[in-house]
C-alpha positions as CSV (number, residue, x, y, z in Angstrom):
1,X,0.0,0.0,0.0
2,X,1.4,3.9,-0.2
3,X,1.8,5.3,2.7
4,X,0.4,8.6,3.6
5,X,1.8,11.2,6.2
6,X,-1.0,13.5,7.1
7,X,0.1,16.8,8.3
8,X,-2.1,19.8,10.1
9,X,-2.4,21.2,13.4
10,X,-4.9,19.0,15.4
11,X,-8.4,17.1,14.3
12,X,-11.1,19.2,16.3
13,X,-14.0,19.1,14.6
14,X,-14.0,21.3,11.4
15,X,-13.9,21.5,7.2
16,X,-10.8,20.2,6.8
17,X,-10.1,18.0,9.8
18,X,-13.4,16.2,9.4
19,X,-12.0,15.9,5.9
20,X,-8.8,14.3,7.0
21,X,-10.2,12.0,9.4
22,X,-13.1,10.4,6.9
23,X,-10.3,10.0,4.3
24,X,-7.6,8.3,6.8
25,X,-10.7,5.9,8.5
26,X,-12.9,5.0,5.4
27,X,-9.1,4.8,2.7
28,X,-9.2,1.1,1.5
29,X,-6.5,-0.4,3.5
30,X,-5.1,-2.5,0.7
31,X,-4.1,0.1,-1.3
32,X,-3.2,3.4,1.7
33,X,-1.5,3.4,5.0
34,X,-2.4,6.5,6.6
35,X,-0.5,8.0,9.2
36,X,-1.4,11.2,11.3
37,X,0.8,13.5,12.9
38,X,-0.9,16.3,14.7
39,X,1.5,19.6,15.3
40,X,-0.9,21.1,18.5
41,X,-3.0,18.5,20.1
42,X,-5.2,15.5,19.6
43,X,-8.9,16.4,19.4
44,X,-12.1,14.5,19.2
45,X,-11.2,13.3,15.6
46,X,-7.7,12.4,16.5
47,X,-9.0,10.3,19.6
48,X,-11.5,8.5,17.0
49,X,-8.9,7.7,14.8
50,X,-6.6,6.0,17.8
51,X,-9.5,4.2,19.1
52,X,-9.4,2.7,15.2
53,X,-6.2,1.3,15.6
54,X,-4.6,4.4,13.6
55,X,-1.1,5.9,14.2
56,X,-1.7,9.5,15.6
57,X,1.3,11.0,16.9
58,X,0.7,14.3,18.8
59,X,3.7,17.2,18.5
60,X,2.6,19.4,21.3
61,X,4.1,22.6,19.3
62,X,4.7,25.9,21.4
63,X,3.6,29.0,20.6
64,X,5.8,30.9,18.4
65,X,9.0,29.2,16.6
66,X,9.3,25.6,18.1
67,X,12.3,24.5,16.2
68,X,11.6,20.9,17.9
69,X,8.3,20.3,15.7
70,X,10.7,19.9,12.9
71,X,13.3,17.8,14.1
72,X,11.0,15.5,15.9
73,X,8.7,15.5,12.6
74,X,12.0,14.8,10.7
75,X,12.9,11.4,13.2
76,X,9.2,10.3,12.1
77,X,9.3,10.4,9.1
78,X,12.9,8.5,9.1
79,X,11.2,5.8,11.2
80,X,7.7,5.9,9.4
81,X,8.9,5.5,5.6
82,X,5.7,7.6,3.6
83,X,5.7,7.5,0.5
84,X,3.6,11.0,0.5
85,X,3.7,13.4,3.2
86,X,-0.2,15.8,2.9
87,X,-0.3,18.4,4.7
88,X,-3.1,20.1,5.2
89,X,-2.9,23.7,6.8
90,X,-0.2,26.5,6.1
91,X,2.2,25.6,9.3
92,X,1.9,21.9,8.2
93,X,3.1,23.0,5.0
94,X,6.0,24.9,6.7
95,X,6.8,22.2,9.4
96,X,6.4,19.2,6.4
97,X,9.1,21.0,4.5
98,X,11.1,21.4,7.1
99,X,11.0,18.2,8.3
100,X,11.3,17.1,4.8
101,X,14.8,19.3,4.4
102,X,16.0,18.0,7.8
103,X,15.0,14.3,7.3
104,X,17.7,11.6,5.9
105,X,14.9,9.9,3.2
106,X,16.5,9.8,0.2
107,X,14.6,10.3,-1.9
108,X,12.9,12.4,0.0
109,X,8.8,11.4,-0.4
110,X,6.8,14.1,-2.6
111,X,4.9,17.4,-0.3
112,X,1.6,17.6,-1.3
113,X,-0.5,20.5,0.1
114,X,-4.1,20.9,0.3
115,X,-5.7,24.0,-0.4
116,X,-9.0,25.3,1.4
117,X,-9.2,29.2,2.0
118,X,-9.0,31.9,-0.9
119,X,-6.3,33.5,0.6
120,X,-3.5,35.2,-1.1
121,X,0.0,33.3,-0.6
122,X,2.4,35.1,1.7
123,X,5.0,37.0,0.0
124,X,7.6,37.0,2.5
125,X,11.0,34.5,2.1
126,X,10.2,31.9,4.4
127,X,6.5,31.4,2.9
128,X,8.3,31.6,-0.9
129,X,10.3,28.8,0.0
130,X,7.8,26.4,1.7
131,X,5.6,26.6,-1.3
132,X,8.8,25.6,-3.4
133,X,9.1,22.7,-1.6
134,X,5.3,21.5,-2.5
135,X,5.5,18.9,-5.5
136,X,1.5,19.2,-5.8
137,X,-1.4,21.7,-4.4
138,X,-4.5,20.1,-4.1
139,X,-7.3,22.9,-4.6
140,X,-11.1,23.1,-3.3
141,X,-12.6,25.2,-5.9
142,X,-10.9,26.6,-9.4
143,X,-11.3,29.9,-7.6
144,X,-8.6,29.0,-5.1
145,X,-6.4,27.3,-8.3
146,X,-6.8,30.4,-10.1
147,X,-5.3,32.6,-6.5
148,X,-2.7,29.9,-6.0
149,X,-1.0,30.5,-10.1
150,X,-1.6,33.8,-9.4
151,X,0.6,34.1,-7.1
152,X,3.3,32.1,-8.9
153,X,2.7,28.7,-8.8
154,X,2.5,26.7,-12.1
155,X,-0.6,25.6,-13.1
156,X,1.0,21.6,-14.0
157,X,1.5,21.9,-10.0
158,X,-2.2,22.9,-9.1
159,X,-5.3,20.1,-9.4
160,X,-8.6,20.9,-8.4
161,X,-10.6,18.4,-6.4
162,X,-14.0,19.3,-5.0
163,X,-14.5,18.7,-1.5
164,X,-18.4,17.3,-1.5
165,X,-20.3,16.6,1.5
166,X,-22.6,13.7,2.6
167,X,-25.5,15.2,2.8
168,X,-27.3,11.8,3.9
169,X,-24.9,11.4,6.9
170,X,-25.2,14.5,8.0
171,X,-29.4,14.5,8.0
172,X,-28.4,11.3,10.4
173,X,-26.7,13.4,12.9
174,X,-28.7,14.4,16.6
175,X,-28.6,17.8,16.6
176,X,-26.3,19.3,19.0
């Protein structure tokens, strides 16, 4: 199976972490390994996924610069093998390509990035290069592909996947 390293900062309930979680639980296991590694804490989500029997490996990242998020991120991935790492938020991104440039894989496994939020892509150095080290940008809407070559990323380097939701599972739910 390929082995997936999911990457973003914890798995409370919201878009893209009940995104994440579905994906990791539901992948068929004879063709995906997930593995999750959470850069803040666990969250509902994250405990579901242990209960599963899924690798979730919690960071604990301090506020501001925590130059350990990397390293430690970097010994995972050493010890996990992925053939992909996915992360799935902006500081994932920067923390997966750290991790990436600090970790002795060789070769190292391609970044992919997932792409969410319309938001412009910080022009400052350190945001430049993180986004160089992405090898593919998944994006939610062609409105967010269209920001993301923009602001200088090739288009062969963007695909667009619509993220749908179940609407019958959700009419399931209790209300809260």
């Amino acid at each position: 199976p390929i082995r997936v390293l999911q990457v973003l900062h914890s798995l409370h309930v919201a878009g893209g972490e009940v995104l994440v979680h579905d994906v990791v639980s539901t992948a068929d296991a004879s063709q995906f390994e997930h593995a999750v590694v959470l850069l803040d804490d666990l969250g509902p989500l994250g405990e579901d996924l242990r209960a599963r029997g899924f690798r979730v490996d919690v960071l604990g990242r301090k506020p501001g610069l925590d130059a350990r998020v990397p390293a430690r991120l970097a010994k995972l991935m050493a010890e996990w093998r992925p053939d992909v790492v996915h992360a799935h938020d902006p500081h994932g991104v920067a923390m997966a390509a750290l991790g990436l440039s600090m970790s002795s894989l060789q070769p190292a496994p391609p970044l992919v990035a997932s792409r969410r939020v319309d938001f412009r892509l910080k022009r400052h150095s350190f945001s430049q290069w993180k986004y160089r080290q992405v090898s593919a940008f998944i994006a939610a809407s062609e409105a967010i592909a269209a920001i993301l070559a923009s602001d200088g990323i090739p288009r062969s380097r963007i695909v667009t996947v619509h993220e749908g939701i179940d609407v019958d599972r959700i009419a399931r739910l209790e209300p809260a």
